[in-house]
Structures are given as C-alpha cells and as structure tokens.
C-alpha positions in Angstrom: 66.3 87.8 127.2 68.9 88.2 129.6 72.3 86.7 129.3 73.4 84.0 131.3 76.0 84.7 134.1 79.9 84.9 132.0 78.4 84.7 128.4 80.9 86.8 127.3 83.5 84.8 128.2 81.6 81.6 126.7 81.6 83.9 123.2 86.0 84.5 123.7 86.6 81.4 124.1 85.0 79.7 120.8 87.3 81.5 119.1 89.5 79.3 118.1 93.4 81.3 117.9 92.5 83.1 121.4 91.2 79.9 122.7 94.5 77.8 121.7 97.0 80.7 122.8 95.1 81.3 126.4 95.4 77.9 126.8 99.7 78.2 126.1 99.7 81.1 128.3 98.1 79.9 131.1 100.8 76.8 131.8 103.3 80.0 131.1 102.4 81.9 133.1 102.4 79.6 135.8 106.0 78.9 135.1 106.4 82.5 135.3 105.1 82.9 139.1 106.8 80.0 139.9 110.1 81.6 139.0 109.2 84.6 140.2 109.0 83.9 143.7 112.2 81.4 143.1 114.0 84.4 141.7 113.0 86.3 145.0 113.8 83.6 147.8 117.0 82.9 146.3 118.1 86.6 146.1 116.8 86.5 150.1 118.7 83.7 150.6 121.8 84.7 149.2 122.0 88.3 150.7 119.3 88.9 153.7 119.3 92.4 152.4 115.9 94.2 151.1 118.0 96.7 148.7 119.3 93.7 146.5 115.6 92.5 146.7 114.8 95.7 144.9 117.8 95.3 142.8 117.3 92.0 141.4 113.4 93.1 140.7 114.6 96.4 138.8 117.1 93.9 136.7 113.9 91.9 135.9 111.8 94.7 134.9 114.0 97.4 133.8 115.2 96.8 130.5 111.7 97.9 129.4 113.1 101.4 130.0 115.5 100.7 126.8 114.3 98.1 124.6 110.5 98.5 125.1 110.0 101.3 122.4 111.8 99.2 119.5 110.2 96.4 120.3 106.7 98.9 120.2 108.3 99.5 116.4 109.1 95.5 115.8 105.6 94.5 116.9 104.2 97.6 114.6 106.1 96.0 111.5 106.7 92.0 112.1 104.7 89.2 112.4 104.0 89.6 116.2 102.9 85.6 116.4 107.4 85.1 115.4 108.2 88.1 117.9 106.5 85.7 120.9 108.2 82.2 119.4 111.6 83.5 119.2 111.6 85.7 123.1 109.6 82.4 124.6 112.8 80.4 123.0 115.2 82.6 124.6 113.6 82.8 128.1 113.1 79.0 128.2 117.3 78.8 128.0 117.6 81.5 130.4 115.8 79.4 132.9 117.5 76.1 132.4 120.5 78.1 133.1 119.2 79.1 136.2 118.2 75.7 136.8 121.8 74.4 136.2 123.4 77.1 138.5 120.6 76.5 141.4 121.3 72.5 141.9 125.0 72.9 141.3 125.3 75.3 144.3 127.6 77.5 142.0 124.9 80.5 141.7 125.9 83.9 143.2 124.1 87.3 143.3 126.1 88.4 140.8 125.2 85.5 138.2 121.6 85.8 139.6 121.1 89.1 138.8 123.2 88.9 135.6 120.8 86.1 134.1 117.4 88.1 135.9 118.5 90.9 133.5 119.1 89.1 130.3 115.6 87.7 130.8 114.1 91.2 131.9 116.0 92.1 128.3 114.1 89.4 126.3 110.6 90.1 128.0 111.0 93.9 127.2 111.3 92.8 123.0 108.5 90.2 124.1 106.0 92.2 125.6 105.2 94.5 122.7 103.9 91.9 120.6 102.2 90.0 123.7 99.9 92.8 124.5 99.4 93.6 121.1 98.9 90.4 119.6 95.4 89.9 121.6 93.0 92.7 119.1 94.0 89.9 116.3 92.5 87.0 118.2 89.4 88.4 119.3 86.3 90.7 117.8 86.6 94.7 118.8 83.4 93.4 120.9 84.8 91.0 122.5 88.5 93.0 123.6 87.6 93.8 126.6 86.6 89.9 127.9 89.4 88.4 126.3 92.3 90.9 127.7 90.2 89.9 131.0 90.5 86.2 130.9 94.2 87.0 129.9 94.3 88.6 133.1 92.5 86.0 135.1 95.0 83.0 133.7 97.7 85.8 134.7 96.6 85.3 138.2 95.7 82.4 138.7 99.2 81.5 137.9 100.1 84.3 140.7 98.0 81.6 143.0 99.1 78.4 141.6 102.9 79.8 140.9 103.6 80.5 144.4 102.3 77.7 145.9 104.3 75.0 143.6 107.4 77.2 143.9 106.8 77.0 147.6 106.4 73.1 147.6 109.3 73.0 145.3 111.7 75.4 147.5 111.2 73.0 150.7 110.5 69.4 149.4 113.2 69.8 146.4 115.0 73.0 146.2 114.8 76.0 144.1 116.6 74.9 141.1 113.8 72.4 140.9 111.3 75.7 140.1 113.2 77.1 137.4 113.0 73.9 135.9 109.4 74.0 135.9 109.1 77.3 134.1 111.9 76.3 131.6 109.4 73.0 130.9 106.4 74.9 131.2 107.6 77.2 127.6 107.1 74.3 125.5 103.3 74.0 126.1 103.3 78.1 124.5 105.8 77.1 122.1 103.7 74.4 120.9 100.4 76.8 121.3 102.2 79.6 119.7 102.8 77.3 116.3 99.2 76.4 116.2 97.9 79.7 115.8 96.7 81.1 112.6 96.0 85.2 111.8 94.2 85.8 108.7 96.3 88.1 106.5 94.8 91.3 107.3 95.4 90.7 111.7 99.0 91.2 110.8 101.0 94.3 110.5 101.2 96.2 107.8 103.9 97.1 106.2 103.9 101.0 105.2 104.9 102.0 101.5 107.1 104.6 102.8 109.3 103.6 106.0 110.4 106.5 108.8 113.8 105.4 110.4 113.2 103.4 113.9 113.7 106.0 115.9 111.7 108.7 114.2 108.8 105.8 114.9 109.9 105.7 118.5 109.4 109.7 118.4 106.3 109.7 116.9 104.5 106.9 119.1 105.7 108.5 122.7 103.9 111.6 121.1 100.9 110.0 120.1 100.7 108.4 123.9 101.6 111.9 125.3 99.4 114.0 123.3 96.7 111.7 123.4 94.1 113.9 126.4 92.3 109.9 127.1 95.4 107.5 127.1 98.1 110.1 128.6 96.6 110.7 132.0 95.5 107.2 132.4 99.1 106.4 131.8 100.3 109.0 134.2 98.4 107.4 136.6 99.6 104.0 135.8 103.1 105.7 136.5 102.5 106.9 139.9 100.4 103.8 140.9 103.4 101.2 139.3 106.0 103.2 141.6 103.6 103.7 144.3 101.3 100.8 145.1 102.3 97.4 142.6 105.8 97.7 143.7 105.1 96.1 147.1 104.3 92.7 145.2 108.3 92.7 144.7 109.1 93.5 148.0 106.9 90.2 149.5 110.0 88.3 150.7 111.3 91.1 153.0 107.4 91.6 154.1 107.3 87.6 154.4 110.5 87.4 156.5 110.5 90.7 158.4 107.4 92.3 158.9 105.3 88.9 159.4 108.1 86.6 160.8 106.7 83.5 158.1 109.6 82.1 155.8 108.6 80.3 152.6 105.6 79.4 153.0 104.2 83.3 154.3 105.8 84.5 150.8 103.7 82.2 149.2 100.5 82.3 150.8 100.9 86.5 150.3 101.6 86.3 146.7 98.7 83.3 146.4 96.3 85.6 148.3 97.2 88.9 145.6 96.6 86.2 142.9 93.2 84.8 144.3 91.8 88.9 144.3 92.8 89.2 141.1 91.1 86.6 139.6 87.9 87.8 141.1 88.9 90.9 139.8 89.3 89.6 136.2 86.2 87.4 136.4 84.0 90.5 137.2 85.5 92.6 134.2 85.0 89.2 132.3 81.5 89.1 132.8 80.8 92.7 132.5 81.9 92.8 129.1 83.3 95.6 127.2 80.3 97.9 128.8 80.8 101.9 129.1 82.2 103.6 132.0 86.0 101.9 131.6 87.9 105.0 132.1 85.4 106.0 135.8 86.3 102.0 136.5 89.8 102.4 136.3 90.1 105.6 138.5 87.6 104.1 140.8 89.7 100.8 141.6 92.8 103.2 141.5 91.8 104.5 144.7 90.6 101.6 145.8 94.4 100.2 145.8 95.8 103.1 147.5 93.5 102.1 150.3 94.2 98.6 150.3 98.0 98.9 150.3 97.9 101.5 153.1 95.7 98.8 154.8 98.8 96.1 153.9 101.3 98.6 155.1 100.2 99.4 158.5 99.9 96.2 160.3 102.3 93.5 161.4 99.5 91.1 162.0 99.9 88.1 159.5 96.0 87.5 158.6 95.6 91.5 158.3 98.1 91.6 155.4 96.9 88.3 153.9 93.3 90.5 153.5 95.0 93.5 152.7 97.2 91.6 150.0 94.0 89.9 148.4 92.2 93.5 148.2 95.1 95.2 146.8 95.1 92.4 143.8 91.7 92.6 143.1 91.8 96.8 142.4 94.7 95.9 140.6 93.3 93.7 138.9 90.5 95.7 137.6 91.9 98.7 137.3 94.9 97.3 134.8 92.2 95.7 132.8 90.3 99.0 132.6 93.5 100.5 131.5 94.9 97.9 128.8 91.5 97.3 127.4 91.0 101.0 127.3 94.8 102.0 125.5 93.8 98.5 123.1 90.5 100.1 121.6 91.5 103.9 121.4 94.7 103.6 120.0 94.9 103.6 116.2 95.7 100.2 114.7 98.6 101.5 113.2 100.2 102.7 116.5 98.9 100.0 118.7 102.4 98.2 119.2 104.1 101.2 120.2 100.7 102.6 122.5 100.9 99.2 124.2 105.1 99.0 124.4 104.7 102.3 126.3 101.6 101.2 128.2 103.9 97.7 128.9 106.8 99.7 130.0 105.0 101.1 132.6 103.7 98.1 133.8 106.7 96.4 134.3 109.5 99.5 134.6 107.5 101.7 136.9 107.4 98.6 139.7 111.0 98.1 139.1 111.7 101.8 140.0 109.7 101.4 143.0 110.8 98.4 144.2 114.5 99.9 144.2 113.4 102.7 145.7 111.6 101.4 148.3 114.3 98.6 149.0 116.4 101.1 149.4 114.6 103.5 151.7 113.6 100.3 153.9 117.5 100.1 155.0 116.7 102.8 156.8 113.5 103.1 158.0 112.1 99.3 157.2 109.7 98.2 155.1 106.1 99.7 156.1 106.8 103.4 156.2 108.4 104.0 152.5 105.1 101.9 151.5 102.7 104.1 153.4 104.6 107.3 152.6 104.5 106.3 148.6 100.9 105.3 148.7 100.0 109.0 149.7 101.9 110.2 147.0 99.7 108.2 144.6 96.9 109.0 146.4 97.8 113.1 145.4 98.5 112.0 142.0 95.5 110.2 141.5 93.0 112.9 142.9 94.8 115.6 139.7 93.9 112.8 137.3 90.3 112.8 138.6 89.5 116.3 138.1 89.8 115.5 134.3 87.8 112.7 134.6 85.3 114.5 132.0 87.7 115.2 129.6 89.1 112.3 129.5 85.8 110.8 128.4 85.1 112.8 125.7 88.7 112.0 124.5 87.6 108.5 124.7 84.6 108.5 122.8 86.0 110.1 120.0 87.6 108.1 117.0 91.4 106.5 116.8 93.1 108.6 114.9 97.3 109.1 114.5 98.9 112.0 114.2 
C-alpha cells in the first residue's frame, strides 16, 4: 500500500526528544528572524549606507571563521544538549541588551555592531552542537525528514519573523523586536531541559585524547579529502558568497532598488521564507530517498537562475517572485547538502563535518554580503549580484562534471581517517 501524503513526517514527529526540541526551535527561530530584520533596519536607519549593511551581516556571521572548528571539537566531546543551553543563555542576554539600547535611544553603529558580533561569537560555539545534535533525536531512516522539518520551522520563522518585526518596527519600535527574540529563548530553554538522549546518542569520550587543535587538523582533512562531502561543500562555498548573500542585502534592495521601506523588507524576506517551506515540505515528504547528491546540484542551478531573475529587475512583484524561487532552491538544495554531510560523515567526526559544513553556511554569506555591500558603493546593488551569480554558475558547472564520482563516494561506508 502506498503511503499517505507526509507519512514521513507523521513517523519524526512521534518521536518524542525531536518532537519536544522542534517545538523549542520553532518559537526560536522566530525570534531569530524577527531580530534579524531588526538588526538590519536599524543598521539602515542609523547609516543609509549598504557597505555597513554588509558590515554588520559579516559581524553576525563571521565569527564562524574562528570559533566554528573548536566548537566542531566541543560538540565531538561534550554533551551537545549543555553546548545549546548555555549559547541559548548567552544570546537571550545579548538581545535584552539590545533591547535596552533600542528604547533608550542610546544605540550607535558602533554598539550595534559590537553586540551583532558577540552574538555572531556565541552562535559560532552554538551551531556545532545544533546541527549535530539532530542524528541523536531521530532514526538514520528518518534523518533526512527531520533535518527537513528543521528546515521548514527555519522558514517559516523567515515568514512569520519578518512580518512581526515589521509590525513591531512601525506600531512600537524596534527595541520592541529584540524583546521578542530575547522572550522567545525561554520557550528552547525550557524545551532544551526536557530532552532526554539515551547514553549511547552522546559523545564519546576517546581513551586517548589528540590536543584540540590536532582535532581541528584532522576534521578539516577528513572534510577536504572526503571525494562526496568536499565538492558539495565547495559548492556550498561559491553558492554562500554568490547567491544566499543577497538575503542580507534585502534592506538596501527594499529601500533602493524597489523604493518600499519597512514593510517591502518584510514582505521580501516573508516571500524567501514562504519558498522555503515548500521547499522543506517537498524534501519532507520525499523522505530520505536516493538521488540526494543529483538534488542538491539540481536546485543549485536552479538558484543561480532565480537570483539572476531577482537581480535584473526593479519591478517590485518581479523580485517578490524571484525572492520566493530563490528560497525554495535554497531550501532544497541546503537540505540535500546537510542531510547528505549528516549520514556520510563518520559518527565520530560528525561535530567537526557539520562545524565546517555550518561555517560555510553562515561565514561564506557574511563574505559575500561585505563584498557585495561594498562593490554596490560603486556600482549599486543589482550588478555585483548578477556578476557573482555567474561566478557560481562557473563553479557549479566544475562540480557537475564529478557528479558520478561523487556518488560512488557516497555510497560507500563512513569511515575516518
């Protein structure tokens, strides 16, 4: 008999640790987008400049760059559930601080970007342990459904985010957002302390120890030697630079290239955030089926095209469509990716595997958002968009040719060096 439509995501969710901490996450995240676009405005606000736009985003993102790998090596040794309580702790202060500065009036770029960093610094330690922490909540079978729905409550809190911070930004003010994501930790906080890993979900701790950095070493060359997870993560390079870095630059597009204030940033970001949820829902349903690596490259493309769509109009509704494609390719191409570096990564590397792949994903945006922020001083927006999306597009067509060996690379078993 056939299975009904979303079965598999019937089957993730009776599990009863994913179920409470997708639950968490989803009112985080929200707080999260909510933030985010706060975090963005504000920087607008306070400078009218596109290069601090890039700035501020490659505060938030960049500490990846340095702390990411040791937090790989933390989430490889520690009790990853403790990693997530104490960074969700620490991010929830960082917002109420923001919160404080906002409403008071007191808040400059400086202190903005200071506090954007220190939070950038406690997501990098977080993220590890995030990513990794999902393979202990679900069945191997069921990985591929469950990172997914993580994706889907990602974005739909890149729909619902946007649109409160909107409401929030005219009806209150924007110290009123951070607020919300400082109140909407606890509900994580309170998931995170309900959840329960059997003893043998946890890390193990090795009889004999190498130094931190010799396990930083040996985890970039697992990723880099590896002929399935090191192209795909090439390619997640040039497409984080390239293509996902325009999702930062949305309050210039907003302002500039549309002429809508507040309410275009939001209803761009919403429309990215409603495409990736189809995205997610279709990878959802389609379970962890063969073909994930082809999938991945396929929707790679796909986003080249949709950003060049996004980039070469000035007509409002045109980059509203453009935006929403873009975020579903995203969408399912990052899924294809994380589920794909989650299963073929030995267990005993998978922290450090996923703190590289999670470096990526949020440094390699950062780097392009500067870059790009910078470039549009001088030539605007839409061109450094459309000239960066070709570049992926080169990139992308080298990783193709080794679509084959890639593969076979895949299909063999997890093994570290």
């Amino acid at each position: 008999m056939p299975k009904l439509p979303f079965a598999h995501i019937v089957t993730v969710l009776r599990h009863r640790n994913y179920r409470i901490y997708i639950a968490g996450n989803a009112l985080s995240m929200i707080g999260l987008w909510t933030q985010r676009v706060a975090v963005g405005w504000l920087a607008w606000e306070l400078t009218r400049s596109g290069a601090w736009l890039g700035a501020v985003a490659f505060a938030d993102l960049c500490p990846s760059i340095i702390v990411g790998p040791f937090a790989g090596v933390l989430a490889d040794r520690i009790d990853r559930i403790k990693i997530m309580y104490v960074a969700q702790t620490l991010s929830m202060l960082q917002a109420l601080a923001l919160s404080v500065l906002a409403v008071s009036g007191i808040i400059t770029i400086g202190m903005l970007l200071a506090l954007v960093l220190l939070n950038g610094v406690i997501t990098g330690m977080n993220q590890p342990a995030r990513l990794a922490v999902v393979s202990s909540l679900v069945p191997r079978a069921n990985l591929s459904t469950a990172v997914a729905l993580n994706s889907i409550a990602f974005n739909l809190a890149r729909f619902i985010g946007p649109a409160v911070a909107g409401a929030l930004i005219v009806g209150v003010g924007v110290g009123a957002a951070f607020a919300v994501n400082a109140a909407s930790f606890l509900a994580f906080l309170i998931a995170l302390a309900r959840i329960r890993l059997p003893a043998g979900a946890k890390p193990v701790r090795p009889d004999v120890r190498r130094g931190v950095l010799a396990d930083i070493a040996q985890g970039l060359r697992y990723v880099c030697t590896h002929p399935g997870i090191g192209p795909l993560l090439a390619l997640s390079v040039a497409t984080g630079m390239g293509l996902r870095c325009f999702v930062e630059l949305l309050p210039g597009f907003a302002a500039d290239v549309f002429g809508h204030g507040a309410g275009g940033l939001a209803a761009l970001a919403s429309s990215i955030g409603v495409g990736a949820v189809a995205g997610g829902l279709w990878v959802a349903q389609r379970g962890t089926a063969p073909g994930l690596a082809r999938l991945a490259l396929i929707h790679s493309l796909f986003t080249v095209l949709a950003v060049l769509a996004f980039a070469a109009t000035d007509v409002f509704w045109v980059g509203l469509a453009g935006a929403a494609a873009a975020g579903v390719f995203m969408s399912v191409s990052g899924i294809a990716a994380q589920t794909i570096v989650q299963m073929a990564a030995d267990p005993a590397m998978r922290g450090r595997t996923l703190s590289v792949y999670g470096l990526i994903m949020r440094a390699a945006p950062a780097a392009g958002a500067l870059l790009l922020g910078l470039a549009s001083e001088v030539a605007g927006l839409r061109l450094p968009l459309v000239l960066s999306a070709i570049a992926c597009l080169l990139v992308w067509r080298r990783v193709w040719r080794v679509r084959e060996a890639i593969d076979a690379a895949l299909a063999e078993p997890a093994h570290a060096p």
